[in-house]
NUPA-626103 format. One line per 8 residues: number of its first residue (from 0); for each residue y, z, x of C-alpha. Coordinates in steps of 0.02 Angstrom, whole numbers, always signed. Example, Ala and Ser with C-alpha at 12.3 -4.5 7.8 and 13.67 -1.06 7.14 Angstrom:
// residues 2
0> -225/+390/+615 ~ -53/+357/+684
// end
This chain:
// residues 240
0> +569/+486/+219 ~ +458/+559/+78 ~ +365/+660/+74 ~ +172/+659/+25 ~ +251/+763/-144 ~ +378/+655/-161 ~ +298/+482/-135 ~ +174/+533/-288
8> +286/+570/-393 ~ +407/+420/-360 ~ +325/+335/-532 ~ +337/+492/-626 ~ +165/+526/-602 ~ +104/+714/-643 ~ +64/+854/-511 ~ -91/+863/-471
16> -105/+1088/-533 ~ -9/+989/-705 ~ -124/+835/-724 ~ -228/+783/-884 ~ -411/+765/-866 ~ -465/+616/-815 ~ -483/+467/-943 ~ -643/+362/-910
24> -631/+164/-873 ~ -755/+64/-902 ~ -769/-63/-740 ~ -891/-228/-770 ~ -993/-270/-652 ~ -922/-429/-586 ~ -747/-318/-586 ~ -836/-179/-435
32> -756/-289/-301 ~ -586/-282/-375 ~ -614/-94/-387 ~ -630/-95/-194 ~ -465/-175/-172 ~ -383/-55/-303 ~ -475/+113/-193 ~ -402/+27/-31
40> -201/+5/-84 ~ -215/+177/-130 ~ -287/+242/+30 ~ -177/+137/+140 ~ -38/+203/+55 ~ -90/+377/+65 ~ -94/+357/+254 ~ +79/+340/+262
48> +146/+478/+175 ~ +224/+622/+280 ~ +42/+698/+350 ~ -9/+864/+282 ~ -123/+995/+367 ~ -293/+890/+280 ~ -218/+703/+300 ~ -175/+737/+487
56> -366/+792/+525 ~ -425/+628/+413 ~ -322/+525/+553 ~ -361/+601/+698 ~ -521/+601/+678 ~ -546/+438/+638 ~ -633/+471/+473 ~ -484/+363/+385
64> -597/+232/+476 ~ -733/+257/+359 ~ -626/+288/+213 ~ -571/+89/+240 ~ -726/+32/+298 ~ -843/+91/+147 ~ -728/-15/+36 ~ -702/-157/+134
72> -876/-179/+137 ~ -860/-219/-38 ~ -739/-336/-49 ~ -735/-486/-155 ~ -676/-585/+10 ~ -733/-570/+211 ~ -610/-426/+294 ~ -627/-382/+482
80> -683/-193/+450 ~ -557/-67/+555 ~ -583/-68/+746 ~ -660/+110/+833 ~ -558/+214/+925 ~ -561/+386/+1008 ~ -532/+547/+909 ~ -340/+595/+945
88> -257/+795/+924 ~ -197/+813/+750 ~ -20/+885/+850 ~ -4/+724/+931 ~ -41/+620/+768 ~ +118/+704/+694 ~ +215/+700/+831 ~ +192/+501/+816
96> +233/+504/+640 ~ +399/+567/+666 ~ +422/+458/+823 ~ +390/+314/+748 ~ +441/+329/+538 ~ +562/+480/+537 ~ +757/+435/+533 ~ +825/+541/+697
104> +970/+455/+734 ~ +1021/+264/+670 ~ +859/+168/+611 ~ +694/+226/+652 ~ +570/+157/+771 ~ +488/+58/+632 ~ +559/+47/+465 ~ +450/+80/+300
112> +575/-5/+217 ~ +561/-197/+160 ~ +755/-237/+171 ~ +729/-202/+354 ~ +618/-351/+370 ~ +607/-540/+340 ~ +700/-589/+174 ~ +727/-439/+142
120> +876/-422/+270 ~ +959/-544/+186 ~ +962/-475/+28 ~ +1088/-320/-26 ~ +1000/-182/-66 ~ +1046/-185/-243 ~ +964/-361/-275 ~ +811/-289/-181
128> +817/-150/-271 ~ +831/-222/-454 ~ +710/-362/-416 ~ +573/-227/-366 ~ +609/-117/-529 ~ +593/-273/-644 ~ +417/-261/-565 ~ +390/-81/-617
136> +484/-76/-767 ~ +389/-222/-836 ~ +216/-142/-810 ~ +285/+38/-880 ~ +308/+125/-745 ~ +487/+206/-730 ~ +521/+232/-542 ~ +604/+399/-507
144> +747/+354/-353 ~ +764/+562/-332 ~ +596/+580/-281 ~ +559/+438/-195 ~ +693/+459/-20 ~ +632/+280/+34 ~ +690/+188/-135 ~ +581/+48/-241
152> +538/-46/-56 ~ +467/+94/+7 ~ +294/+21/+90 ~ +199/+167/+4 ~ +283/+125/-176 ~ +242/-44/-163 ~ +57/-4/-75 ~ +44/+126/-247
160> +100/-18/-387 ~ -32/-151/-296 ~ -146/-10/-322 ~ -87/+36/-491 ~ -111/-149/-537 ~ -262/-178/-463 ~ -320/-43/-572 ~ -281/-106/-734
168> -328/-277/-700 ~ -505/-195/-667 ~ -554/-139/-838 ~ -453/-267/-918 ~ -585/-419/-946 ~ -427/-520/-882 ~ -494/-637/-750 ~ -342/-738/-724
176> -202/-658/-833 ~ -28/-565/-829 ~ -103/-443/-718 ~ -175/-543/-573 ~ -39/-659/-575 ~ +74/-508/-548 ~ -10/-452/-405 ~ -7/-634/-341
184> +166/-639/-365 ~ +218/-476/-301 ~ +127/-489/-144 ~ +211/-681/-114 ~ +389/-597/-150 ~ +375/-435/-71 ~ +237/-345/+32 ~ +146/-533/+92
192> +331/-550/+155 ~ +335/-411/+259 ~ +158/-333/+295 ~ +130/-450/+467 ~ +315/-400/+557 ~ +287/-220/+474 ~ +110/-218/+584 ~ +183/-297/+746
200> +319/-185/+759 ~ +206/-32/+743 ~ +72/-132/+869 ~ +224/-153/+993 ~ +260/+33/+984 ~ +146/+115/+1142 ~ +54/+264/+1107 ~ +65/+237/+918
208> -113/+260/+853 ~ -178/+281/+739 ~ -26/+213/+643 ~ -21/+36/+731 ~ -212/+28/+696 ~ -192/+48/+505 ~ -54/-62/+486 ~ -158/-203/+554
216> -271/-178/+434 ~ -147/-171/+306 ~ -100/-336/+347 ~ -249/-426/+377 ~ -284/-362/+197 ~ -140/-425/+121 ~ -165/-578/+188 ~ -328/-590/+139
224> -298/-520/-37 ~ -155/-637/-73 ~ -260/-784/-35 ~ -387/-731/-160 ~ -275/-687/-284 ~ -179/-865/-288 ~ -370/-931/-267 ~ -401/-850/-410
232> -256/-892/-538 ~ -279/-1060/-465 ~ -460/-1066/-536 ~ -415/-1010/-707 ~ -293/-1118/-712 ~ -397/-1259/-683 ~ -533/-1210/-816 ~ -390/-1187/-963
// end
């Protein structure tokens, strides 16, 4: 299972003590709403990294709530904003990470993995794995395997190149080009595949807040973004 250092750095990515400063993106107007999508991969992936001290008081408290609902707000599409729920102990919010993600003995409770899911069980790992790094290699990112535990279908790697994607198509000008096509296509072929049975087998889990909570929003938002995106592409395609 990675862990929250490991996860980041799975596309080479800098630490944060070792990182540049900040380059400045210019965002159009009519691109804010994709900026809300981009802010919302990245904090649904960061929620399930192994939990430090400062992410396990973020989901106990509920504030992750917030977090999601600020941005969904401002969504190019409608998105059921996350349900309330009570505040939980931050002890018992790790205890239910490792019950339900961490590898004990066997498979755990509910994979992270996509080959554990869908098409994805009937694929070898290797064809999994080299159809997901065309993905990353393509858009320059080079994945690194030793610091990433879960491997290319991790749900966080893939939640972190939607993001990264997301990003660049946001300061792009591209309305309908190579990068929202890729997002369209990488959610039909890989996390749109798996999000739904991901979220129902946390949801059948009992006692697994807050994790079974966010991965139903995670996959009523990929469900909703996918539509949008192949709305989208379909649009531009009509116009050219």
């Amino acid at each position: 299972m990675p862990t929250r250092d490991g996860a980041a750095d799975a596309f080479g990515l800098p630490d944060e003590e070792n990182q540049a400063e900040p380059v400045a993106v210019a965002i159009p107007a009519e691109r804010q709403a994709d900026t809300a999508r981009s802010g919302l991969y990245a904090l649904l992936a960061s929620y399930f990294l192994f939990p430090d001290i400062n992410l396990l008081k973020l989901l106990a408290s509920g504030d992750w709530r917030t977090q999601c609902n600020e941005l969904v707000d401002l969504l190019p599409y409608p998105l059921a904003a996350a349900e309330p729920g009570p505040a939980l102990d931050e002890r018992a919010v790790s205890l239910t990470f490792s019950r339900l993600f961490d590898v004990v003995q066997g498979l755990p409770a509910v994979s992270l993995l996509e080959r554990r899911y869908g098409k994805g069980q009937t694929k070898t790992q290797k064809k999994l794995w080299e159809d997901l790094l065309r993905y990353y290699n393509h858009f320059g990112l080079e994945f690194a395997e030793a610091a990433a535990e879960g491997g290319p279908d991790h749900l966080v790697n893939q939640l972190e190149f939607m993001h990264y994607l997301s990003f660049l198509q946001c300061g792009s000008g591209d309305a309908g080009g190579d990068f929202r096509r890729a997002q369209r296509d990488f959610l039909t072929n890989h996390l749109g595949e798996w999000s739904s049975e991901f979220a129902l087998a946390a949801q059948a889990e009992p006692d697994s807040e807050p994790y079974s909570q966010v991965a139903k929003l995670l996959a009523e938002f990929i469900a909703s973004d996918l539509l949008y995106l192949q709305t989208e592409c379909d649009r531009v395609a009509a116009r050219d």
